[in-house]
Biopython code that builds the backbone (N, CA, C, O; Angstrom):
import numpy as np
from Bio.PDB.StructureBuilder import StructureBuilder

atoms = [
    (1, "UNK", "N", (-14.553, 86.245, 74.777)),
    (1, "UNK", "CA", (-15.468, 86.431, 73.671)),
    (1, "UNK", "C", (-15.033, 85.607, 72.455)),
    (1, "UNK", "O", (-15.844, 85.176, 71.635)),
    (2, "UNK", "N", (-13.585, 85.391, 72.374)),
    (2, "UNK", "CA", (-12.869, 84.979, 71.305)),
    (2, "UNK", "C", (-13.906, 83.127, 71.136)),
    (2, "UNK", "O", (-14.552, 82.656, 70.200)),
    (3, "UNK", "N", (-13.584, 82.587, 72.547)),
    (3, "UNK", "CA", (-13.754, 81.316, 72.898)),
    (3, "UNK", "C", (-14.938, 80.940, 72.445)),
    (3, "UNK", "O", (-15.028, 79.847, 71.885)),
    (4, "UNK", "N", (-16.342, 81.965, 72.637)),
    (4, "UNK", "CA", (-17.871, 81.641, 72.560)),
    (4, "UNK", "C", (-17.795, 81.765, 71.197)),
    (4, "UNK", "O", (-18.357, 80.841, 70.610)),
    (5, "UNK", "N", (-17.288, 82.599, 70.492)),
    (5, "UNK", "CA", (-17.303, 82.845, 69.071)),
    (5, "UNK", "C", (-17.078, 81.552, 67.778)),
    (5, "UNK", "O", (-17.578, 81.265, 66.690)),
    (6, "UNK", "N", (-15.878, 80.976, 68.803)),
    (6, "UNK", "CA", (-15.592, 80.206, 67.694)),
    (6, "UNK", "C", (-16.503, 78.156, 68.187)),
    (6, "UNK", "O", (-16.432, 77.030, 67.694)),
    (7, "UNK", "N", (-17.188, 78.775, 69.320)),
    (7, "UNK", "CA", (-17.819, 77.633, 69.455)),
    (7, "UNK", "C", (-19.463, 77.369, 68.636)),
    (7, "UNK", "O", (-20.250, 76.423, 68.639)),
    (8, "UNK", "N", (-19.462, 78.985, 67.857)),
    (8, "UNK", "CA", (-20.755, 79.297, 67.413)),
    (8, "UNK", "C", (-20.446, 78.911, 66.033)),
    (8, "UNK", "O", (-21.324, 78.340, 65.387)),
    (9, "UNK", "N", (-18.924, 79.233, 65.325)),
    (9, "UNK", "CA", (-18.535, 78.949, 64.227)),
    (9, "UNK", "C", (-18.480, 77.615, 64.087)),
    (9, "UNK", "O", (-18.657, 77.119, 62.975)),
    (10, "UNK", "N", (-18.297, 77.049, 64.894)),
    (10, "UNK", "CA", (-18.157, 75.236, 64.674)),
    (10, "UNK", "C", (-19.554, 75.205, 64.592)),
    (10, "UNK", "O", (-19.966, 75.207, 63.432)),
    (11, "UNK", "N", (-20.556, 75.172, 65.614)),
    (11, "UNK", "CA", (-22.005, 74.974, 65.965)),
    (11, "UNK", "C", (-22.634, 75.337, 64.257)),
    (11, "UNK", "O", (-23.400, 74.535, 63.723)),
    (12, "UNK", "N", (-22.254, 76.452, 63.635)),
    (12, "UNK", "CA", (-22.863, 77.258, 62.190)),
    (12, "UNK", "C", (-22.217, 76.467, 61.639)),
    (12, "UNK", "O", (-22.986, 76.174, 60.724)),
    (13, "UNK", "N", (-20.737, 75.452, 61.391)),
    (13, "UNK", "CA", (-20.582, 75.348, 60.313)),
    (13, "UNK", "C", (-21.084, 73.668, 60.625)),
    (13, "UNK", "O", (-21.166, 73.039, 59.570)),
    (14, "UNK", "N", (-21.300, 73.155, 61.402)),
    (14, "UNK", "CA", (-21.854, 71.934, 61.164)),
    (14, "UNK", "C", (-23.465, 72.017, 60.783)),
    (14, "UNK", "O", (-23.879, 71.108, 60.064)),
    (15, "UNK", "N", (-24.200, 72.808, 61.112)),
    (15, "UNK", "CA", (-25.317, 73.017, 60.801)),
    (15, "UNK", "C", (-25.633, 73.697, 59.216)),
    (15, "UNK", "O", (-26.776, 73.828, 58.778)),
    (16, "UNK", "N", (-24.744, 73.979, 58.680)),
    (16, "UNK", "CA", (-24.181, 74.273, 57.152)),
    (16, "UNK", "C", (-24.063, 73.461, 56.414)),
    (16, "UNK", "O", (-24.466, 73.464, 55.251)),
    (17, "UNK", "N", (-23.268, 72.309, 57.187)),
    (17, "UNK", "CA", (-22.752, 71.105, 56.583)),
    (17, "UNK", "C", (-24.296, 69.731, 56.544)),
    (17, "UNK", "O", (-24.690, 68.864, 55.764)),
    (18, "UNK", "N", (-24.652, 70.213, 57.726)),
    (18, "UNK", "CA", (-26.205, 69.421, 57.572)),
    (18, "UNK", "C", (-26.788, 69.501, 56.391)),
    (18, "UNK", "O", (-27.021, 68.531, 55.669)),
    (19, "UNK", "N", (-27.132, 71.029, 56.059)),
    (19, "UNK", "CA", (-27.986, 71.469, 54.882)),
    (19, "UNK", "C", (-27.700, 71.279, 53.616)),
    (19, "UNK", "O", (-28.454, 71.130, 52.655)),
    (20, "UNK", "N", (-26.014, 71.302, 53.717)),
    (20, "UNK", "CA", (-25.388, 70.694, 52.202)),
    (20, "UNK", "C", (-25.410, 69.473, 52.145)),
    (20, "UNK", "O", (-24.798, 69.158, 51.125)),
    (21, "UNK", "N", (-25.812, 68.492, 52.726)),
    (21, "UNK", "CA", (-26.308, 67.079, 52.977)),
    (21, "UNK", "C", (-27.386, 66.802, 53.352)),
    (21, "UNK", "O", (-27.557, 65.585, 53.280)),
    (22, "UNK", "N", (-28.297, 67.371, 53.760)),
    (22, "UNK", "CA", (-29.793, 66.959, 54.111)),
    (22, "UNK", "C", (-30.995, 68.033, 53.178)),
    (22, "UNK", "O", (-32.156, 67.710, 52.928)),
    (23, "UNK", "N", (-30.547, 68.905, 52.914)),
    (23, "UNK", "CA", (-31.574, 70.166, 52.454)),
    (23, "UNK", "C", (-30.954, 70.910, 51.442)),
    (23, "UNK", "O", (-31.517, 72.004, 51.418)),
    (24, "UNK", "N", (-29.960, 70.849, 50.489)),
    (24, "UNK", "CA", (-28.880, 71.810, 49.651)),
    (24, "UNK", "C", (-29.873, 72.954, 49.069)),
    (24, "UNK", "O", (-29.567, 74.125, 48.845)),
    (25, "UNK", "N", (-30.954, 72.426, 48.905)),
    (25, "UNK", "CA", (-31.803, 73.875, 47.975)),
    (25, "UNK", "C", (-32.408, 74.547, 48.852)),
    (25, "UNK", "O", (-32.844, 75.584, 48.351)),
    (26, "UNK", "N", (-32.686, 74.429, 50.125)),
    (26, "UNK", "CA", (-32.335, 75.516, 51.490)),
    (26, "UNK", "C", (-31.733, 76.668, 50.998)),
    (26, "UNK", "O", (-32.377, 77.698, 50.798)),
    (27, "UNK", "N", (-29.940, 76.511, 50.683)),
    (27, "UNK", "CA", (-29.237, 77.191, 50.490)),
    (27, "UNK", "C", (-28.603, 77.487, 52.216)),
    (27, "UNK", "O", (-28.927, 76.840, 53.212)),
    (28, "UNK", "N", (-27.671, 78.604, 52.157)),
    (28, "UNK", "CA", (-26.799, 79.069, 53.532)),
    (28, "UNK", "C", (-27.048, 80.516, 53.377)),
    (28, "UNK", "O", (-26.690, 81.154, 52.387)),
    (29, "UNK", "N", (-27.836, 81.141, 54.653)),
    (29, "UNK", "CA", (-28.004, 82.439, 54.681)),
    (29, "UNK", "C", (-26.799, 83.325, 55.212)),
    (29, "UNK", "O", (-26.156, 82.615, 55.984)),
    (30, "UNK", "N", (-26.250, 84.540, 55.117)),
    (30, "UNK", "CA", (-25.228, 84.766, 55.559)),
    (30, "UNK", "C", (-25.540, 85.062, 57.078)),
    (30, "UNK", "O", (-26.669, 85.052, 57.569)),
    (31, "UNK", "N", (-24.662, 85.260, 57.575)),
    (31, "UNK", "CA", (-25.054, 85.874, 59.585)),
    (31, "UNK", "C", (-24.300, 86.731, 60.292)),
    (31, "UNK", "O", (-23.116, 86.780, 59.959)),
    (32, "UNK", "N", (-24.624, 87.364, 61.105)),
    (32, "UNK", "CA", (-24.370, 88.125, 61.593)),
    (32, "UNK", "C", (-23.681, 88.148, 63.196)),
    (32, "UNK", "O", (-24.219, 88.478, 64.253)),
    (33, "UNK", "N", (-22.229, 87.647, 62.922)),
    (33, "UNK", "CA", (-21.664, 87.192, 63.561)),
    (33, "UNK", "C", (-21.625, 88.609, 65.401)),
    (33, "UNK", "O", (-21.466, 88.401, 66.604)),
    (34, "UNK", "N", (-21.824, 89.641, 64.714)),
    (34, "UNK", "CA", (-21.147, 90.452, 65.887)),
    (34, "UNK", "C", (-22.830, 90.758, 66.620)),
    (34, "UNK", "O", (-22.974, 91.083, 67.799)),
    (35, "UNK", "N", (-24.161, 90.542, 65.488)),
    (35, "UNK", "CA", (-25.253, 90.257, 66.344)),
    (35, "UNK", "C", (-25.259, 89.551, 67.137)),
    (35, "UNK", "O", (-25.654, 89.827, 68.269)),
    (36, "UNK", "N", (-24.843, 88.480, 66.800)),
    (36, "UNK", "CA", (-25.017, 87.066, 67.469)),
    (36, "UNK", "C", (-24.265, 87.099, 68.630)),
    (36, "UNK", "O", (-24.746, 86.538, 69.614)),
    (37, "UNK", "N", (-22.739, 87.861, 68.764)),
    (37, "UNK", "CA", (-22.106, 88.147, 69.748)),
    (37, "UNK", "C", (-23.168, 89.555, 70.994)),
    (37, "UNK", "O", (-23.198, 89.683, 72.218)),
    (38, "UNK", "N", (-23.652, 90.096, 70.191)),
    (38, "UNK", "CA", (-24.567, 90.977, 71.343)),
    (38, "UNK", "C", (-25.243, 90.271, 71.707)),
    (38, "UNK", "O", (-25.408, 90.261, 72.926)),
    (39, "UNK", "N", (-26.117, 89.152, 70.744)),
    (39, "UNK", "CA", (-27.663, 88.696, 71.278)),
    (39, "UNK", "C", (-27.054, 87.518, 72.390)),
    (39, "UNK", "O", (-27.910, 87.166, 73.203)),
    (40, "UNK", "N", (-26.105, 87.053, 72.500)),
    (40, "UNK", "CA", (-25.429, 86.010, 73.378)),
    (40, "UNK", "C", (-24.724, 86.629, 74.867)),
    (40, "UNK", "O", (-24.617, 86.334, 76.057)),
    (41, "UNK", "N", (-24.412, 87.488, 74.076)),
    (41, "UNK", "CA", (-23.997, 88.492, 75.323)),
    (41, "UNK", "C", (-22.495, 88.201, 76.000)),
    (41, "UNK", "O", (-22.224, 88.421, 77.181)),
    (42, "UNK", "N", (-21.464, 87.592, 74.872)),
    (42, "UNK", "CA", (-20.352, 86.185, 75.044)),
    (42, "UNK", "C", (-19.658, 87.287, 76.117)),
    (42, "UNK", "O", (-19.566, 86.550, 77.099)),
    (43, "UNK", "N", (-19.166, 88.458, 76.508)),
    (43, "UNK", "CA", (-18.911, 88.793, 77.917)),
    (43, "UNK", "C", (-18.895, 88.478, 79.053)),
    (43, "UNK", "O", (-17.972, 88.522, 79.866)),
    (44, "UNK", "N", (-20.201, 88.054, 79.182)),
    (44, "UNK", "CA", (-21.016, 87.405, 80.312)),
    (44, "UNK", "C", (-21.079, 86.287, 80.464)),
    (44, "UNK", "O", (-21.699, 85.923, 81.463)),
    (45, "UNK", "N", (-20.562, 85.373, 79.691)),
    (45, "UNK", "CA", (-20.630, 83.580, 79.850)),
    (45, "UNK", "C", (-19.384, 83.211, 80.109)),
    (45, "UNK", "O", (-18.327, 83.803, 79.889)),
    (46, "UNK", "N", (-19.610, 82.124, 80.625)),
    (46, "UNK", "CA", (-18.830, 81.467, 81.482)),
    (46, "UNK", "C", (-17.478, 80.951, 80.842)),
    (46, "UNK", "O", (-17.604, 80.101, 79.961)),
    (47, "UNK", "N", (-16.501, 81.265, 81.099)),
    (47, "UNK", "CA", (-15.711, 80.709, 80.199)),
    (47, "UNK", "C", (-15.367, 78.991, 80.699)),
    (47, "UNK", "O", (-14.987, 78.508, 79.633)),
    (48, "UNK", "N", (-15.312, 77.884, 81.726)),
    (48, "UNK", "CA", (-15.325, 77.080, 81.618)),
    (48, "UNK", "C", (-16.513, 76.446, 81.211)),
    (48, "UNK", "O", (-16.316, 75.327, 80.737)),
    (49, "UNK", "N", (-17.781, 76.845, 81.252)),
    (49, "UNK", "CA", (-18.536, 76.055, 80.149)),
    (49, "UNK", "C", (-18.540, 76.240, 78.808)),
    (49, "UNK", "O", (-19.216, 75.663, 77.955)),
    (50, "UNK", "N", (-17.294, 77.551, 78.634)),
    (50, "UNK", "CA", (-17.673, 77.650, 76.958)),
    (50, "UNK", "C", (-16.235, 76.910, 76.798)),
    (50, "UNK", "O", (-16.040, 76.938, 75.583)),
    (51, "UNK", "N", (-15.046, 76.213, 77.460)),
    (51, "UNK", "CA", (-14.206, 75.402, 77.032)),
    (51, "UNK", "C", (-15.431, 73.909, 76.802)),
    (51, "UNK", "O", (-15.605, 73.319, 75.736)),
    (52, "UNK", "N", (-16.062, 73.624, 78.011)),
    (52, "UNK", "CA", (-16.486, 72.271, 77.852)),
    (52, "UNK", "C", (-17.208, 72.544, 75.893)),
    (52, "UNK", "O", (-17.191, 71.695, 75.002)),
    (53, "UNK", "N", (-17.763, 74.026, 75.800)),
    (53, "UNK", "CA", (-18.741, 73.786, 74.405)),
    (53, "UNK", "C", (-18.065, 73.567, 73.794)),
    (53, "UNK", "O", (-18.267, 72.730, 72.914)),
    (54, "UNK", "N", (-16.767, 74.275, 73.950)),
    (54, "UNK", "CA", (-15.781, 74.048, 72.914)),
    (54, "UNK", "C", (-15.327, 72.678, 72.552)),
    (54, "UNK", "O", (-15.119, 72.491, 71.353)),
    (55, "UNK", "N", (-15.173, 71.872, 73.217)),
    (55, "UNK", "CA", (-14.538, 70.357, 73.017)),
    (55, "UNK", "C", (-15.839, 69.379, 72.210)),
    (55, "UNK", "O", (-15.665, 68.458, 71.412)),
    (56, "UNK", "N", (-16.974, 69.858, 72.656)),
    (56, "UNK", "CA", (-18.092, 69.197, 72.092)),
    (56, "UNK", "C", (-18.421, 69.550, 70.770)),
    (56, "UNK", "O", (-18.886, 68.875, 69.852)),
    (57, "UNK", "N", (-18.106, 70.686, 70.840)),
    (57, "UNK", "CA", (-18.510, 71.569, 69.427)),
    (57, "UNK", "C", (-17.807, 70.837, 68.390)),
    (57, "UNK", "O", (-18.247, 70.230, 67.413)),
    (58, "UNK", "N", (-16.161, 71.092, 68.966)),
    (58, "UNK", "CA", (-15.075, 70.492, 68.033)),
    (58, "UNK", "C", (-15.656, 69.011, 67.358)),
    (58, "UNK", "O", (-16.006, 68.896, 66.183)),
    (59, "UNK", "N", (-15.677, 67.743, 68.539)),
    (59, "UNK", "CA", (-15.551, 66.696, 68.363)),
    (59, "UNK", "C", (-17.133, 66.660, 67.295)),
    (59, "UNK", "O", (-17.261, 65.745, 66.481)),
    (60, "UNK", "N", (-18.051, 67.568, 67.417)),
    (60, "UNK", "CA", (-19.683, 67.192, 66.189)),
    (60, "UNK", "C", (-18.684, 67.743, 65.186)),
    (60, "UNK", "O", (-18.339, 66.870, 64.390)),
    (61, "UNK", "N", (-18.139, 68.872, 64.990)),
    (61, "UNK", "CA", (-17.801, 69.290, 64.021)),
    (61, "UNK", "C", (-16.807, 68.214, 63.338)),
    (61, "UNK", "O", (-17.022, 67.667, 62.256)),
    (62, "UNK", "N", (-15.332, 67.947, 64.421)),
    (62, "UNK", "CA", (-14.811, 66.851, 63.525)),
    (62, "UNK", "C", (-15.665, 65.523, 62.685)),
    (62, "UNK", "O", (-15.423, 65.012, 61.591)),
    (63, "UNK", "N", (-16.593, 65.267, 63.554)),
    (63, "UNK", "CA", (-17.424, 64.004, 63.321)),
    (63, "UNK", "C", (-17.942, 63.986, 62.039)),
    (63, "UNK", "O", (-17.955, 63.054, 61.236)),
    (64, "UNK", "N", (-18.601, 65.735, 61.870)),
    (64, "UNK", "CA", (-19.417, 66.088, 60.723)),
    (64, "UNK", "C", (-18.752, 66.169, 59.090)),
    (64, "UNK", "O", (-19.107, 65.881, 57.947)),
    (65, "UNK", "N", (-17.762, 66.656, 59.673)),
    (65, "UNK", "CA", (-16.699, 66.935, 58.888)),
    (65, "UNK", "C", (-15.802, 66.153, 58.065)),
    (65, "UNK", "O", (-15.353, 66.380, 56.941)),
    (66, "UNK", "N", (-15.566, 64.785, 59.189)),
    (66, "UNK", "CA", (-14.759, 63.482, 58.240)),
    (66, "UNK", "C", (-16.282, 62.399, 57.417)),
    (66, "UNK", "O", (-16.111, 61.247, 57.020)),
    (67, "UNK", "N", (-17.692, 63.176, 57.339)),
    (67, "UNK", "CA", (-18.265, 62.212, 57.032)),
    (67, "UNK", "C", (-19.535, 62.664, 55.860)),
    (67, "UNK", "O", (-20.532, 62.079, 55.436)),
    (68, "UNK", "N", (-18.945, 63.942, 55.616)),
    (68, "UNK", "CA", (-20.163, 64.771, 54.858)),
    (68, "UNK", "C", (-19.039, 64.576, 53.384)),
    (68, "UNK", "O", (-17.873, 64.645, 53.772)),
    (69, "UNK", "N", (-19.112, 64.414, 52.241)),
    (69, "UNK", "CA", (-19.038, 64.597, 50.820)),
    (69, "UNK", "C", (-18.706, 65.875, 50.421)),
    (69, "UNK", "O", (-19.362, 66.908, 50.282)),
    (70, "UNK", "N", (-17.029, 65.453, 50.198)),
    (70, "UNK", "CA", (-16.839, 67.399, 50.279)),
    (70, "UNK", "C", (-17.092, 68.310, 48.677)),
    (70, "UNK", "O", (-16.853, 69.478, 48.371)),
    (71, "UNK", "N", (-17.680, 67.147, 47.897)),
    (71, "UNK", "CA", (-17.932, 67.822, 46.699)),
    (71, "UNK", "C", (-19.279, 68.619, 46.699)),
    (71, "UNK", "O", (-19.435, 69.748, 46.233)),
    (72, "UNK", "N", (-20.214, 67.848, 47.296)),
    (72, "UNK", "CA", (-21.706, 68.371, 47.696)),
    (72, "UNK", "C", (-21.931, 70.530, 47.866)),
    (72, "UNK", "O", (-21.079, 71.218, 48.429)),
    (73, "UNK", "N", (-22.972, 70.999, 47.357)),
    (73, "UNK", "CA", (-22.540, 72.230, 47.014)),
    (73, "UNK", "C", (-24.408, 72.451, 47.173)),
    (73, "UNK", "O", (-25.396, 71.810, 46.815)),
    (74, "UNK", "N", (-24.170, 73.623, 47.853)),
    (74, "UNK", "CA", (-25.706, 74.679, 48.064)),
    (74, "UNK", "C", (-25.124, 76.167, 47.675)),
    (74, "UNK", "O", (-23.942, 76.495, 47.579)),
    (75, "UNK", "N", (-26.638, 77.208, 47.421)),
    (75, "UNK", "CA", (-26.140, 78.464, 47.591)),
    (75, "UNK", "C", (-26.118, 79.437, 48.874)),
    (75, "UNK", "O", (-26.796, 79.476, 49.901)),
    (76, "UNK", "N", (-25.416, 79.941, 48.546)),
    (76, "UNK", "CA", (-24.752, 81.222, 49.934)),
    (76, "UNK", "C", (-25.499, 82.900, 49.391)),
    (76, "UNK", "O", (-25.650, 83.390, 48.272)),
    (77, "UNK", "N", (-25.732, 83.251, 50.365)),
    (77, "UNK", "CA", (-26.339, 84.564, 49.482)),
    (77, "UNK", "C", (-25.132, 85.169, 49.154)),
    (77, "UNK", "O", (-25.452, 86.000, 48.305)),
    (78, "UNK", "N", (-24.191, 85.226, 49.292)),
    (78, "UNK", "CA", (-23.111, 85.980, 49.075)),
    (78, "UNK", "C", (-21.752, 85.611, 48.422)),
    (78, "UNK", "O", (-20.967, 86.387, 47.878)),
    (79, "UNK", "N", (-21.622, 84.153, 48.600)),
    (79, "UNK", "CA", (-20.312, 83.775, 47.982)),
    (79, "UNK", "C", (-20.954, 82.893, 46.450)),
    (79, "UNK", "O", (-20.232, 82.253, 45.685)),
    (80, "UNK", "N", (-22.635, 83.102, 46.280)),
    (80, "UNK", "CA", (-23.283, 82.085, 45.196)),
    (80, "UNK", "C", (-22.871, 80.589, 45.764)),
    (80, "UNK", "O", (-22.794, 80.283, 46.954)),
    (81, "UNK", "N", (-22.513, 79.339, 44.105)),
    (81, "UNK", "CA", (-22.765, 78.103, 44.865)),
    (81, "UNK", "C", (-21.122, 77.846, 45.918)),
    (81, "UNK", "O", (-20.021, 78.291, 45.595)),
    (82, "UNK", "N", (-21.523, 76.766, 47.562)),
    (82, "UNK", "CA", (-20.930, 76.677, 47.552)),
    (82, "UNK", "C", (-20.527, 74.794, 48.012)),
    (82, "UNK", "O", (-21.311, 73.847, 47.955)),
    (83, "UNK", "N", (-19.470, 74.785, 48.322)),
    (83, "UNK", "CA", (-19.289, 73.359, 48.224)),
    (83, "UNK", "C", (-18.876, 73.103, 49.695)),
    (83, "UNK", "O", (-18.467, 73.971, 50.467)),
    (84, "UNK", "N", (-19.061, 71.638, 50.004)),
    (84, "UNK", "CA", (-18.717, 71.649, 51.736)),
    (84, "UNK", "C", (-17.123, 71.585, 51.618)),
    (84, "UNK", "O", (-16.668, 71.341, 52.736)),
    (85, "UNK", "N", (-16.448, 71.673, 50.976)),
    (85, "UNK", "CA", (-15.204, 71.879, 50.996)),
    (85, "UNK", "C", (-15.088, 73.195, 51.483)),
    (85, "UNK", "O", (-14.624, 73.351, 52.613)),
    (86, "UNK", "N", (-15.507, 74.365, 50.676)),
    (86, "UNK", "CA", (-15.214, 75.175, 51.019)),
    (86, "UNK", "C", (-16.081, 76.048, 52.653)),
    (86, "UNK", "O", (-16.181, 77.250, 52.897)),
    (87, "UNK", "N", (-16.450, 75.123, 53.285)),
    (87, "UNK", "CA", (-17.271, 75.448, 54.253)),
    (87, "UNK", "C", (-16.245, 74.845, 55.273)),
    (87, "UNK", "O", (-15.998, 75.326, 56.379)),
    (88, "UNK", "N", (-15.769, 73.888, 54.815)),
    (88, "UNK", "CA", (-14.971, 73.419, 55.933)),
    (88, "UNK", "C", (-13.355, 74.212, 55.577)),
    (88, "UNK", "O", (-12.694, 74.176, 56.614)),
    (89, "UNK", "N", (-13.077, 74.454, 55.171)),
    (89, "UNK", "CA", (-11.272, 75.464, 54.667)),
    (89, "UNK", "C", (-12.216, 76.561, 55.825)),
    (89, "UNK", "O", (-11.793, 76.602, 56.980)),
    (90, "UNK", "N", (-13.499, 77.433, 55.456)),
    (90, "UNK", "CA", (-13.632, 78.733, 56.362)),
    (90, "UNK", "C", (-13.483, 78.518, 57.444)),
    (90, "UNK", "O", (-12.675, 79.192, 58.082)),
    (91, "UNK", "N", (-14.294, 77.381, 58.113)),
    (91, "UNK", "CA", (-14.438, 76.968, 59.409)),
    (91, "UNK", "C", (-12.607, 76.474, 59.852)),
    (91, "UNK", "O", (-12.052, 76.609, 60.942)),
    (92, "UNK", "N", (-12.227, 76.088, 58.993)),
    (92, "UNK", "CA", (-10.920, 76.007, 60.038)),
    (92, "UNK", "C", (-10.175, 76.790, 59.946)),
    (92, "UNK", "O", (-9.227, 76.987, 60.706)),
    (93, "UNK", "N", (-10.552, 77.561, 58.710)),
    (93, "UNK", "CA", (-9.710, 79.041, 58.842)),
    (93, "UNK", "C", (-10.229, 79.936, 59.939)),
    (93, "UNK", "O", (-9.345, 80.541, 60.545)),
    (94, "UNK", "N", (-11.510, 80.158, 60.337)),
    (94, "UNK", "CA", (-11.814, 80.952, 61.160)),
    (94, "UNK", "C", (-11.053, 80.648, 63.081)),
    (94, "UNK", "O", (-10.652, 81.331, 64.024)),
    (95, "UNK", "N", (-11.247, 79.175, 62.717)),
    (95, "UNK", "CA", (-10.460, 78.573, 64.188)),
    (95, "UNK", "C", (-9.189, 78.690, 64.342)),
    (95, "UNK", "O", (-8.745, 78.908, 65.470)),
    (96, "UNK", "N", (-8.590, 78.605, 63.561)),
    (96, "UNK", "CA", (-6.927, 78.919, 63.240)),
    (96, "UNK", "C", (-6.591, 80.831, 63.313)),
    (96, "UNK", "O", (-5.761, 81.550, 63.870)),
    (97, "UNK", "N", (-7.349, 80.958, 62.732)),
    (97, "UNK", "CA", (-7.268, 83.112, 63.098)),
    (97, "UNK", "C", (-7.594, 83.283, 64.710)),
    (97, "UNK", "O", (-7.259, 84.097, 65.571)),
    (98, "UNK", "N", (-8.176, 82.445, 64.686)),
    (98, "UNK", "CA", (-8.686, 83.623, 66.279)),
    (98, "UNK", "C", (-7.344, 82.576, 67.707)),
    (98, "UNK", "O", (-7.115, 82.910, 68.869)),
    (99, "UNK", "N", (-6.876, 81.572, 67.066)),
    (99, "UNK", "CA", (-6.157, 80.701, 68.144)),
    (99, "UNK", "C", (-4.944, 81.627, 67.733)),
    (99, "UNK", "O", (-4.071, 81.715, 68.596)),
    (100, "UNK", "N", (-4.747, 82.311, 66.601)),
    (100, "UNK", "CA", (-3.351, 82.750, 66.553)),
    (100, "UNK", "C", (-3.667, 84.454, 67.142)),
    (100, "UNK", "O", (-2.778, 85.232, 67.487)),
    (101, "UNK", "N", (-4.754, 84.670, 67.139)),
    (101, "UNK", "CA", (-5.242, 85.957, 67.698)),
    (101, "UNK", "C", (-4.733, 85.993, 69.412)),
    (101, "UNK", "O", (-4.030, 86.749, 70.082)),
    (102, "UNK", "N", (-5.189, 85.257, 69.566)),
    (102, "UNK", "CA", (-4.916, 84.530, 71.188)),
    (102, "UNK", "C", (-3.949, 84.602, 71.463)),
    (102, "UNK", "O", (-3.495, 85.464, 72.215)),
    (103, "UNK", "N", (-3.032, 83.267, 70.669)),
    (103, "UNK", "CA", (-1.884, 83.644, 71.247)),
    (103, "UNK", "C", (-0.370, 84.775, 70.880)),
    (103, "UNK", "O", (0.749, 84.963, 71.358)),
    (104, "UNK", "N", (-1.092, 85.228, 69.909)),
    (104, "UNK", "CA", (-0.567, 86.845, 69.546)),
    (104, "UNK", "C", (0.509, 86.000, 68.377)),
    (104, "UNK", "O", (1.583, 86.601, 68.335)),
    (105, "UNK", "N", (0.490, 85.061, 67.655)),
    (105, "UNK", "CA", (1.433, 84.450, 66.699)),
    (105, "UNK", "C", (0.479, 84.830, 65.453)),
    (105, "UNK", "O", (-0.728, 84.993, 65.634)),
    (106, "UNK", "N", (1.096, 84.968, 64.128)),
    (106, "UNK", "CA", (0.839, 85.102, 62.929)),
    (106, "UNK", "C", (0.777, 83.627, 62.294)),
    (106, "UNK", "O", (1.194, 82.618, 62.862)),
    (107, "UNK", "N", (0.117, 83.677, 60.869)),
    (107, "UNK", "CA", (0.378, 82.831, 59.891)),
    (107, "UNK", "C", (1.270, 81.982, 59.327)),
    (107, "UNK", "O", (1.250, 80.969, 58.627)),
    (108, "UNK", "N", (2.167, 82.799, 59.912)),
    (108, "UNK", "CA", (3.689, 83.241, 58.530)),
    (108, "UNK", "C", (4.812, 81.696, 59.683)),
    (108, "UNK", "O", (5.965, 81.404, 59.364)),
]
sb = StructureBuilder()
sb.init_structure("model")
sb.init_model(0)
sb.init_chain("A")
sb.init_seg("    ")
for serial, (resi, resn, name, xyz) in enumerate(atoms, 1):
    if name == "N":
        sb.init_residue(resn, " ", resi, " ")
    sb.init_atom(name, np.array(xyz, "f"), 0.0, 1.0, " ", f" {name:<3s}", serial, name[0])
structure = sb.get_structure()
């Protein structure tokens, strides 16, 4: 579940990163990550196609990521304005928590 999760977080945060570069007065709605885990049903999927999503996911996300303007800034319903900087710190914070979740190592 860990695996599908964070292939949805890359998938959300490049599509974040679109909007703060293609659409900023859109804005970023917040989501509902553990819906999204029922409505997907990540139990039930495959875990070698969710490594292959994973590598694809990564490499749009890196792609997106070394090429979007990290000053660029939309609103969030919840955090107000934000900047693709700080879209990209969550997104690799979120990938970095759940790899240390995994392998049972901390922060520190």
């Amino acid at each position: 579940m860990y695996l599908w999760h964070v292939v949805d977080v890359l998938h959300i945060g490049v599509e974040r990163l679109w909007t703060i570069t293609l659409d900023p007065d859109t804005g970023i709605p917040c989501w509902d990550e553990n819906g999204l885990a029922a409505a997907r049903n990540y139990s039930m999927l495959s875990i070698p196609v969710g490594l292959h999503a994973l590598r694809q996911a990564t490499a749009n996300w890196v792609t997106t990521a070394t090429t979007t303007p990290q000053d660029l800034t939309t609103r969030h319903d919840l955090f107000g304005e934000l900047a693709a900087i700080d879209i990209l710190r969550r997104n690799a914070h979120e990938v970095q928590h759940h790899l240390l979740d995994i392998t049972g190592r901390s922060l520190s």
